[in-house]
C-alpha positions in Angstrom: 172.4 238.2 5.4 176.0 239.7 4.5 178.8 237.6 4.4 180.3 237.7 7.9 176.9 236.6 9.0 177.1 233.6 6.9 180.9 233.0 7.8 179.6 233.4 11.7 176.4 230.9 11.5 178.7 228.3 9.2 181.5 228.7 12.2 178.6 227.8 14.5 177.7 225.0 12.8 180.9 223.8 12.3 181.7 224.0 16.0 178.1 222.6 17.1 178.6 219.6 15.4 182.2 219.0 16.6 180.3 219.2 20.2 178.0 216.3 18.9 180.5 214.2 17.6 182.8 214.5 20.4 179.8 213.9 22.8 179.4 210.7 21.4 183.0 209.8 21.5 184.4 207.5 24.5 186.0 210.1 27.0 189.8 208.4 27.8 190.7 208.7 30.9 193.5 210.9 31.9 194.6 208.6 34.9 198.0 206.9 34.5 196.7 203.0 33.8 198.6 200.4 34.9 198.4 196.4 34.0 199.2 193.9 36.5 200.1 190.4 35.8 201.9 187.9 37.2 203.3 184.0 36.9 201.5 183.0 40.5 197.9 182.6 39.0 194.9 185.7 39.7 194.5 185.0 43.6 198.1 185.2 44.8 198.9 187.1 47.5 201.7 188.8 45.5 199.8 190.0 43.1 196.9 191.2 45.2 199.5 193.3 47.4 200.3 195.3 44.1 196.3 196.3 43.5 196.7 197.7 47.3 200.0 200.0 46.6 198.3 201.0 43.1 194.4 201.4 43.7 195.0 204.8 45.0 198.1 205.7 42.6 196.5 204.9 39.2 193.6 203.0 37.5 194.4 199.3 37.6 193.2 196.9 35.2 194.2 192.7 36.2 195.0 190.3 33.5 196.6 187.5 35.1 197.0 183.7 34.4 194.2 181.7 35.8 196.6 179.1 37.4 200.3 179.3 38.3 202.3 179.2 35.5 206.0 179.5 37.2 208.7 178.6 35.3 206.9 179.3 31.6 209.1 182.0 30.6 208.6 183.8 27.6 206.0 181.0 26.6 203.2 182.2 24.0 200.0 180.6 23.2 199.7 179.7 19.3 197.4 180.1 17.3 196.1 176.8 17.4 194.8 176.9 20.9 191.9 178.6 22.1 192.3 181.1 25.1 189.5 181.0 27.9 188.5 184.1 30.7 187.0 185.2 33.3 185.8 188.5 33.6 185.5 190.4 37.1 183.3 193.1 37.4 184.9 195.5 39.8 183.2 198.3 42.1 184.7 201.0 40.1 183.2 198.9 36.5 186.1 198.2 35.5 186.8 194.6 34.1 189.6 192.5 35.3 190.5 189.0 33.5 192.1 185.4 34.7 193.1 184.0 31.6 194.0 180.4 30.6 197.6 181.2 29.2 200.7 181.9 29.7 202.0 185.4 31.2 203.3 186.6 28.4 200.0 185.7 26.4 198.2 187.3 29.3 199.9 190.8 28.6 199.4 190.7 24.8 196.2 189.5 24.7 195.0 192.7 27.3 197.1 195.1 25.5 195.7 193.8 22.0 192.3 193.5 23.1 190.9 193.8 26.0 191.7 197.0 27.8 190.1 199.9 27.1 193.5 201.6 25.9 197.2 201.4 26.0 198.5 201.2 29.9 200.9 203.3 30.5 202.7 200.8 32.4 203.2 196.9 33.1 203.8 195.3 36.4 204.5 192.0 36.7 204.8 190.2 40.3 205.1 190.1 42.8 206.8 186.5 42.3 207.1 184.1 45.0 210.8 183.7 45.1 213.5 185.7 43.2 214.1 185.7 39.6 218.2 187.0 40.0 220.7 186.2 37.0 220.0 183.5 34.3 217.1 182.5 35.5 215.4 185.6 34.3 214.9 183.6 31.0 213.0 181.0 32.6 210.8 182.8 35.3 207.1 183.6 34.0 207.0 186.7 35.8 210.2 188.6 33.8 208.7 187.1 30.3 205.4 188.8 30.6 207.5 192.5 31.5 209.6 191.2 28.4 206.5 191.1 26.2 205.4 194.5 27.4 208.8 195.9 26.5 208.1 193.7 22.9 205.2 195.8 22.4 206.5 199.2 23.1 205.5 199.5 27.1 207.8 200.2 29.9 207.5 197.2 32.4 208.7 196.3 35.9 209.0 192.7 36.8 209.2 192.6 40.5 210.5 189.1 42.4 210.4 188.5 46.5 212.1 185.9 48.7 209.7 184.6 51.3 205.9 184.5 51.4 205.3 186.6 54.5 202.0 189.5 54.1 203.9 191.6 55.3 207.0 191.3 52.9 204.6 191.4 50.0 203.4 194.8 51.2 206.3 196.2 51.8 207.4 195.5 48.5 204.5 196.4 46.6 205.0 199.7 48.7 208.6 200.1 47.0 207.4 199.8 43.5 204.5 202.3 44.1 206.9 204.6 45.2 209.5 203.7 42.1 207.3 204.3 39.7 206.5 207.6 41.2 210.2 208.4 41.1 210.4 207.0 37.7 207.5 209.6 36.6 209.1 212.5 37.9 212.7 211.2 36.4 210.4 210.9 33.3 211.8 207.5 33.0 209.3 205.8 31.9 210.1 205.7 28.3 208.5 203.0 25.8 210.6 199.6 26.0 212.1 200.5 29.4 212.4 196.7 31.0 213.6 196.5 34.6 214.3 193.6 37.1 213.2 194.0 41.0 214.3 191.7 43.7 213.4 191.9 47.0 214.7 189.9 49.9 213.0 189.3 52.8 213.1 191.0 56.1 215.1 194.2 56.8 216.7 195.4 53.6 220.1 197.5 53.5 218.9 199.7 50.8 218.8 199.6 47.1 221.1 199.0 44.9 221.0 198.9 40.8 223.0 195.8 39.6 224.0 194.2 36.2 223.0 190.5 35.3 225.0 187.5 37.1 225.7 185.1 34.1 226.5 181.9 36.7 224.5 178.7 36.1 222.2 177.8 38.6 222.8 174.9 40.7 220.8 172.0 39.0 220.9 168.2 39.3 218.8 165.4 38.7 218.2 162.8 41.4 216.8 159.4 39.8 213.7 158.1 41.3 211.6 154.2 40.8 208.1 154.3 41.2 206.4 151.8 43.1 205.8 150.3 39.6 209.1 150.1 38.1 208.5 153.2 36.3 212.1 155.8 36.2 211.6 158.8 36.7 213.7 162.3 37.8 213.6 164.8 40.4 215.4 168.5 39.8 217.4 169.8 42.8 217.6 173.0 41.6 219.0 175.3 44.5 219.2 179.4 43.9 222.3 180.8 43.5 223.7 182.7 46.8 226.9 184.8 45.5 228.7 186.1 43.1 231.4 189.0 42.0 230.7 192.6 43.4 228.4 194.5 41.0 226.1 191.5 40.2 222.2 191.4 41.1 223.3 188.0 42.7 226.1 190.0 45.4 223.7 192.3 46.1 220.8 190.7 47.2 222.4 188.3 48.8 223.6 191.0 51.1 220.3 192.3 51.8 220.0 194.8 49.0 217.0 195.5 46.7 218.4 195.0 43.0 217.3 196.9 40.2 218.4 195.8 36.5 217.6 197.2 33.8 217.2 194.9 30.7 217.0 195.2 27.0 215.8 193.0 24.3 218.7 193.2 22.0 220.9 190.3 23.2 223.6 190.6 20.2 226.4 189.5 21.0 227.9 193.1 19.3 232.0 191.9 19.9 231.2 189.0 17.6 229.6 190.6 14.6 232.8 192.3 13.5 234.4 188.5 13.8 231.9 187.0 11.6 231.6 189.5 8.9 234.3 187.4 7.2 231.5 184.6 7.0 229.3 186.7 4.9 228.9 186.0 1.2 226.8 187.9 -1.6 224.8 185.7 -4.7 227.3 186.6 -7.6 230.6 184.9 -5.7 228.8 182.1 -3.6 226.4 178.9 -4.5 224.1 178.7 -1.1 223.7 174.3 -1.1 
């Protein structure tokens, strides 16, 4: 045997068993994956009108909250509490999963460990009312597309006035087809966080808006049981206008609002301020 032969039949074997190995591999799939979640619990219609405008788009994996968990924000289950599924079996075999937690618990836990590999994108939504301005820190549905941002995945939270079928599909339709814009923009870059509002009805158009920073209108009304017992009611009402520019202005005028978000909430003008409050080990005694 001269030495190219044995250089040839070491080359094959080399390459034969890289065939093997690789044959025994998992095979990722190539299609773009996309988790949905939500704050409205696994069955609600919002959610379910997403997994239409996706199934033919990109593979779709479901890990939502077993029960409706509105209002939770960015609320994490610790350590010290279990966290109960279901698993769904879907037609394709792929699993889906209502989970006994928060959103935001929801996403990590799917990311972490039970998808089959990092989606390429989170949805969250579609939420049964709109999540415009402040109350973006208290809505369920934005916290879980903040913890996908947290964890290095673009995200879309996605927020609807009314409770129609039809308005649901219609807006699940829009976010299909921005997503597909955002592909070809390549926009979807890790961390990328946006805020969707849709109002009901005919919409103007589309309109990409900054944050409203007004409080919501929020009072108390004190109540009696019929035994004696005090207790309070919120009268919380949404917030119907602000100044020109805001997510607020423009949905209230019929426009879809797009916001994009970012988890860095320095306060930047201040840091410059406060540097005089600094102090280093050898001129200060920290009591």
């Amino acid at each position: 045997m001269t030495a190219r032969t044995g250089r040839n039949r070491v080359l094959m074997m080399v390459l034969l068993l890289l065939a093997v190995v690789g044959g025994v591999q998992p095979q990722a799939s190539g299609k773009f994956l996309v988790l949905l979640t939500n704050d409205d619990g696994y069955d609600a219609p919002g959610l379910r009108a997403l997994v239409e405008a996706f199934r033919s788009r990109a593979e779709i994996v479901v890990a939502a909250p077993a029960t409706e968990q509105s209002g939770k924000g960015h609320s994490i289950t610790t350590s010290a509490e279990p966290i109960f599924l279901r698993s769904h079996r879907q037609p394709d075999g792929a699993l889906w999963y209502a989970i006994e937690a928060p959103p935001a618990t929801c996403v990590r836990l799917a990311v972490e460990s039970l998808l089959p590999r990092r989606p390429d994108l989170v949805v969250s939504g579609i939420n049964r009312g709109e999540n415009l301005g402040i109350t973006v820190y208290l809505s369920g549905t934005v916290g879980a597309a903040r913890e996908a941002a947290i964890v290095g995945l673009p995200a879309i939270a996605v927020s609807m006035r009314g409770n129609r079928q039809e308005d649901y599909a219609a807006a699940a339709a829009f976010v299909a087809g921005l997503v597909e814009q955002l592909q070809q923009k390549q926009a979807l870059r890790p961390g990328l966080f946006l805020n969707v509002n849709v109002p009901a009805g005919e919409r103007r158009g589309v309109r990409v808006a900054r944050l409203s920073l007004l409080a919501t209108h929020e009072d108390y009304e004190r109540r009696e049981s019929p035994r004696g017992r005090v207790y309070y009611w919120s009268r919380w009402r949404p917030l119907e206008d602000d100044v020109e520019g805001t997510d607020v202005w423009a949905f209230a005028r019929g426009y879809i609002t797009l916001t994009p978000m970012t988890l860095d909430v320095t306060d930047v003008s201040a840091l410059e301020k406060l540097r005089g409050l600094e102090t280093h080990a050898e001129t200060s005694v920290v009591r």
